[in-house]
C-alpha positions in Angstrom: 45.3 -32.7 -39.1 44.7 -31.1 -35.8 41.1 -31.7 -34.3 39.3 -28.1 -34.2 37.6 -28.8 -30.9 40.7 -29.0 -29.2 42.0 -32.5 -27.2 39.8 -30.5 -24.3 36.2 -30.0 -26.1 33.3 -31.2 -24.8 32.4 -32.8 -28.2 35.4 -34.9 -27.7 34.6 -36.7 -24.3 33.9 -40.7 -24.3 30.0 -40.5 -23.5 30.5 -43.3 -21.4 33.5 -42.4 -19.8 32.1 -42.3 -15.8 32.9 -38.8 -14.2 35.2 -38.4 -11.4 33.9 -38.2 -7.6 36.1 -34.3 -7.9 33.8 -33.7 -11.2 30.4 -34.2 -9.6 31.4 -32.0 -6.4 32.5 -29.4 -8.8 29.2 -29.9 -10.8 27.0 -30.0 -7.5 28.7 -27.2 -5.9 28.6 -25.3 -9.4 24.3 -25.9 -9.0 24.7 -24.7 -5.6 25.8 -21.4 -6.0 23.2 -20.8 -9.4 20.0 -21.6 -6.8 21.6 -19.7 -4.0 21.8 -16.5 -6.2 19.0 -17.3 -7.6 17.2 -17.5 -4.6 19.1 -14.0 -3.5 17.5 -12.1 -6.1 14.3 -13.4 -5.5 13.9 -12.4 -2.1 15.3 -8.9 -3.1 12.9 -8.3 -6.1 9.6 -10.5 -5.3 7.8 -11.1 -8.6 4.5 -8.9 -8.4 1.5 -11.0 -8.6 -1.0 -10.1 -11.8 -4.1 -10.1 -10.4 -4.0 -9.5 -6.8 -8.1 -9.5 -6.5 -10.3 -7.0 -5.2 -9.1 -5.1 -2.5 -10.7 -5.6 0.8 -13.7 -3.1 2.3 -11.8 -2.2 5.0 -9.2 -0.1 2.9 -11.5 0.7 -0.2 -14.5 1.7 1.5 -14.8 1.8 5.2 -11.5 3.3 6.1 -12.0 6.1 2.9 -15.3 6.9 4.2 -14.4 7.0 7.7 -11.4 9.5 6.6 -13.8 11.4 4.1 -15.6 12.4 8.1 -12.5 13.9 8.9 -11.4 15.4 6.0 -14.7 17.6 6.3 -14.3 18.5 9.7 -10.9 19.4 9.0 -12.1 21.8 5.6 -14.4 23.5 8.3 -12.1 23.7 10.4 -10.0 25.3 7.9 -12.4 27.7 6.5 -13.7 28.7 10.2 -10.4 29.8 10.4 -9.7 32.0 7.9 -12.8 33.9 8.3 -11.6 34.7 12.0 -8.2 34.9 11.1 -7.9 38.2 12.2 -9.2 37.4 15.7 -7.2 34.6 16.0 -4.5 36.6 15.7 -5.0 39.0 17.6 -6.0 36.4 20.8 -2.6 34.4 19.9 -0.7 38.0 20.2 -2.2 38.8 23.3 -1.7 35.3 25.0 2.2 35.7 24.1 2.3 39.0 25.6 0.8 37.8 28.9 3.3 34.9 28.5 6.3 37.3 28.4 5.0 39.3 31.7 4.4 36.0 33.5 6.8 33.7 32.7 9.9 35.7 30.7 12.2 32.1 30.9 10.4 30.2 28.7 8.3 32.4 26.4 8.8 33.8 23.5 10.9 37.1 23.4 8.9 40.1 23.1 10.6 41.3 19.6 9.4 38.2 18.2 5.6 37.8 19.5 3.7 39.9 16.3 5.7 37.8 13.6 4.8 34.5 15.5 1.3 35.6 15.9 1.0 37.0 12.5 2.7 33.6 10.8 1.7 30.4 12.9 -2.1 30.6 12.6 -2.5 31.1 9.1 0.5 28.4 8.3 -1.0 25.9 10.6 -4.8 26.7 8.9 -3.0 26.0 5.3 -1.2 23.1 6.6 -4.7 21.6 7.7 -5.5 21.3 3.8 -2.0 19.9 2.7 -1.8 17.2 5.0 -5.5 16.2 4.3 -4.2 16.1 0.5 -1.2 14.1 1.4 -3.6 11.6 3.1 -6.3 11.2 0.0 -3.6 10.7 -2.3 -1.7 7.5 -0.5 -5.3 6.8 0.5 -5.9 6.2 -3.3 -2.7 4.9 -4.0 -2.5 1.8 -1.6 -5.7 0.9 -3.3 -5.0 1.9 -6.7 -1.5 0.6 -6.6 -1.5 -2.7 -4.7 1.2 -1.0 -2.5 1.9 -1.9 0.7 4.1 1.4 0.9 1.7 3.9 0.0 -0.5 2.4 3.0 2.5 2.7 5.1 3.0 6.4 4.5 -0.6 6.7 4.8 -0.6 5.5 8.3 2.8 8.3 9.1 0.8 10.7 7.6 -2.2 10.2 10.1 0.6 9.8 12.8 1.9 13.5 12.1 -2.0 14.7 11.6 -2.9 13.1 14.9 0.3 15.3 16.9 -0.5 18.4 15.6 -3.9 18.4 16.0 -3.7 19.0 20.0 -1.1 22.0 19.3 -3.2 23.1 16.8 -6.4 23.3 19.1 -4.6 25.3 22.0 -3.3 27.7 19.3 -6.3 28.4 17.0 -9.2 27.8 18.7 -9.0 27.7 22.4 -10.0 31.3 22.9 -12.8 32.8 24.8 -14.0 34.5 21.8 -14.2 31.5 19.3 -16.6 29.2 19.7 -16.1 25.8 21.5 -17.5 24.0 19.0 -14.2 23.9 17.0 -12.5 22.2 19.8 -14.9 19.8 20.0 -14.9 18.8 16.3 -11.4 19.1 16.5 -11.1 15.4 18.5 -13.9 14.0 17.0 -11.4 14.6 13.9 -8.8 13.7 15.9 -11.0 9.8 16.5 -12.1 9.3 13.4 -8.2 9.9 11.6 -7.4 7.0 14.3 -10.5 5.0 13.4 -9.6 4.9 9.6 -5.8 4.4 10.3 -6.9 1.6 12.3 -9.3 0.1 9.3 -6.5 0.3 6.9 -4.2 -1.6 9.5 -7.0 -4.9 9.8 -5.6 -8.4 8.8 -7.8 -8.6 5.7 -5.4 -5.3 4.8 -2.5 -7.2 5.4 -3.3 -10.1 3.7 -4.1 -8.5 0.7 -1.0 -6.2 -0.2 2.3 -7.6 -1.0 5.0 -8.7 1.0 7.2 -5.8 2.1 10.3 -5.7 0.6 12.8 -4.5 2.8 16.4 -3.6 2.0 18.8 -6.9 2.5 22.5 -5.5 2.1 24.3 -8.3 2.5 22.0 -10.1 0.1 22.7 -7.3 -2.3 26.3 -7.2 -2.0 26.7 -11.2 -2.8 24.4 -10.4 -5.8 26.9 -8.5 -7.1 
């Protein structure tokens, strides 16, 4: 009768028949290549860890109320804005004209001067309330989340804020007929958005939210 393992099957082998030196390497080298894949995909998806703990001041409290300063100033800022809209305007018109007389190479060309006068201030007004959206929201995610990502993004949001707030100044505000004041609470803005960037930066920050996970390609393509 033929065996129905087969002269090959496992259940066959002498138990104390003593493997070969070639069987072991195979074996060993067979282990080998488990815990190196094994080890591949670990780095490239990190385990998320339960209970990460409470998440330090600096980012839950200190760096939100330091930004919640801002965001004020920059809702005034907004709202001032709008209600002189039209003089805005109308200062922003008249400095491109004067820019055309004086220095024709690089300002704007005449045609164009009413439509860029009539559509940058209000834009850059409205874009004053987006961006402070923007921030809140990965403000409240990095916490709410345990995501080193969202406080990333955070931080390039308050990188954009912080460059547009000098062009911003010099085309909304810095106007004989509009009150200084907005320029001045326009950097004091400008330091606080750097003050809370800089809170949600701190080691304690660090510490607390995961490991970033950057892409590894060549890790991907051998775990495949």
């Amino acid at each position: 009768m033929t065996d129905p393992h087969g002269p090959g099957d496992p259940h066959d082998r002498d138990p104390e028949r003593i493997p070969t030196q070639a069987e072991l390497d195979a074996e060993d080298l067979a282990e080998l290549e488990r815990s190196s894949r094994d080890r591949d995909q670990a780095a490239l998806y990190p385990p998320r860890p339960a209970d990460p703990g409470s998440p330090p001041a600096a980012l839950a409290l200190h760096a939100r109320v330091v930004w919640w300063g801002a965001a004020v100033i920059g809702l005034v800022l907004a709202v001032y804005g709008f209600f002189n809209l039209s003089t805005i305007t109308d200062d922003l018109r008249q400095r491109l004209l004067e820019g055309v007389v004086t220095d024709p190479a690089n300002s704007a060309p005449e045609d164009q001067v009413e439509t860029l006068a009539g559509f940058f201030p209000p834009f850059m007004l409205v874009m004053i309330v987006v961006v402070l959206v923007i921030e809140y929201l990965l403000l409240v995610a990095a916490v709410t989340h345990h995501s080193r990502h969202c406080r990333n993004f955070f931080l390039a949001a308050v990188v954009v804020h912080l460059l547009c707030i000098p062009v911003g100044v010099d085309l909304l505000f810095r106007y004989p007929d509009i009150s200084s004041t907005m320029v001045v609470i326009s950097w004091v803005q400008f330091v606080l958005l750097v003050i809370a960037a800089l809170l949600t930066a701190r080691r304690s920050v660090n510490i607390w939210l995961p490991e970033s996970t950057r892409m590894k390609p060549t890790r991907m393509l051998r775990g495949r």
